[in-house]
KOLKE-604986 format. One line per 8 residues: their letters; for each residue x, y, z of C-alpha. Coordinates in Angstrom, 3 decimals, always signed. Example, Ala and Ser with C-alpha at 12.3 -4.5 7.8 and 13.67 -1.06 7.14 Angstrom:
<sites>
as> +12.300:-4.500:+7.800  +13.670:-1.060:+7.140
</sites>
This chain:
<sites>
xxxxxxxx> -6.696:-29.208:+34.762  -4.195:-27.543:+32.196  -6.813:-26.565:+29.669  -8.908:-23.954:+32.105  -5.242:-23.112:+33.266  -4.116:-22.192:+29.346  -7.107:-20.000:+29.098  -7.025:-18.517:+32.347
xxxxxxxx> -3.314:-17.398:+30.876  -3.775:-16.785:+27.133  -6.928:-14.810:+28.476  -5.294:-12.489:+30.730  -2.800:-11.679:+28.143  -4.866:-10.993:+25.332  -6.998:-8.611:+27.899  -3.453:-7.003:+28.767
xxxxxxxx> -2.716:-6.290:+24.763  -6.696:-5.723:+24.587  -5.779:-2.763:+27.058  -2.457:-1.883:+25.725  -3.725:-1.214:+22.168  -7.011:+0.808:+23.573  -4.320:+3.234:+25.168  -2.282:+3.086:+21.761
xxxxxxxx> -5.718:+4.288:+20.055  -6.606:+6.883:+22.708  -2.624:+8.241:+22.301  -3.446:+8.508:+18.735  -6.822:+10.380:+18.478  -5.262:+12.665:+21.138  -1.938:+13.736:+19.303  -3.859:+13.689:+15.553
xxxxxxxx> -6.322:+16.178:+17.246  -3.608:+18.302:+18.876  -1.534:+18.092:+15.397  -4.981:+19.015:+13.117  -5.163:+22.287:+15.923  -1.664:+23.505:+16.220  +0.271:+21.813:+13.170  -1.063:+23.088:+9.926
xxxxxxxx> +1.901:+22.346:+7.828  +2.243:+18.857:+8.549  -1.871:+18.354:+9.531  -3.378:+20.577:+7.207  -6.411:+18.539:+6.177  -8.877:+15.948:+7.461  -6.862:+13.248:+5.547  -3.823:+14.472:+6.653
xxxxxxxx> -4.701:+14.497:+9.976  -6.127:+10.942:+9.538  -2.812:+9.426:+8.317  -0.822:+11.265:+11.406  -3.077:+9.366:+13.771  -3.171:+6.421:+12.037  +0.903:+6.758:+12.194  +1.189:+7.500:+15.859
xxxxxxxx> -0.795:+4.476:+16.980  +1.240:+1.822:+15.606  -1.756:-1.134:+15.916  -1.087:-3.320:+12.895  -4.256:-2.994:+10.324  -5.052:+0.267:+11.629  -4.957:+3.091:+9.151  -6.064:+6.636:+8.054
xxxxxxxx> -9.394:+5.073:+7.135  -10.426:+4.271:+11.429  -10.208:+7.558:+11.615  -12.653:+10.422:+11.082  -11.624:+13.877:+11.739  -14.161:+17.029:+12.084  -14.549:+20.420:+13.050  -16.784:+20.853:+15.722
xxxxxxxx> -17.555:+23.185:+18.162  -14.853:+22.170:+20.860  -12.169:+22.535:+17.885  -10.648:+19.867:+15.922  -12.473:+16.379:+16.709  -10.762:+12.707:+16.317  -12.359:+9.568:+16.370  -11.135:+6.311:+16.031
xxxxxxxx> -12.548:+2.703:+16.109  -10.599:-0.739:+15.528  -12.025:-4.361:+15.839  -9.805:-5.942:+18.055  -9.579:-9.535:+17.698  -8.050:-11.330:+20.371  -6.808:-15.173:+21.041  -9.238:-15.687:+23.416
xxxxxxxx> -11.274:-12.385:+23.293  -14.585:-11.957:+20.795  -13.600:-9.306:+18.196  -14.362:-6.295:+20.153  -14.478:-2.847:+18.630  -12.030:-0.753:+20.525  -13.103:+3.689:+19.702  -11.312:+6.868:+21.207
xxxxxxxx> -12.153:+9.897:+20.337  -10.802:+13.360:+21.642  -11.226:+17.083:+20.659  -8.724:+20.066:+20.461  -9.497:+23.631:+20.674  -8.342:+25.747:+17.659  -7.859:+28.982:+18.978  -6.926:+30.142:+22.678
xxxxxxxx> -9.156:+32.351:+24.479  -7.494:+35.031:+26.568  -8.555:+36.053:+29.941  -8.791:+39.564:+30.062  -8.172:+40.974:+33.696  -9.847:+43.892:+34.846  -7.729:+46.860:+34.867  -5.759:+47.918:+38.045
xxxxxxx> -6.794:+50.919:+40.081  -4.398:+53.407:+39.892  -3.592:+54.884:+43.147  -4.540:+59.070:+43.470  -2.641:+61.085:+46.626  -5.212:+63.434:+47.299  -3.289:+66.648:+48.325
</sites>
């Protein structure tokens, strides 16, 4: 009776840090790609960019090398992927990815009509 009870218990923890260091990883990917778009002094290259992610995540064994950063259409694009190997939990690879536009489009509005007084 204690042994299903132990891994009912060690099992929903390791799903809770399973979840907690997916978020950590999605965090990352999302403030390397905003940092690789806006921050070109501290973000100027792929690698760069890389090691910031790999910084902001804070998951032991997780460096620059989980990430891969690109240019793509939608702007600056992150990925990340992690095995993730639990007490209880299979190793599961854990990815995030996110994308960050490079340059801001304006929304030009059309031009007010100016008012004429006929007289």
């Amino acid at each position: 009776m204690l042994f299903p009870m132990l891994l009912l218990v060690l099992g929903t923890f390791d799903t809770g840090f399973a979840l907690l260091t997916e978020t950590r990883i999605t965090f990352a990917v999302e403030a390397a790609a905003k940092c690789g778009a806006v921050n070109t002094a501290l973000c100027g290259s792929p690698t760069e960019t890389a090691a910031y992610g790999a910084s902001a995540a804070g998951v032991p064994g997780l460096n620059a090398s989980g990430f891969v950063v690109t240019t793509a259409a939608c702007g600056i694009n992150v990925t990340a992927s992690y095995p993730y190997a639990g007490m209880i939990l299979p190793v599961v690879t854990l990815t995030a990815g996110a994308c960050y536009p490079t340059e801001v489009t304006s929304v030009t509005s059309a031009a007010a009509p100016t008012a004429t007084t006929a007289q």
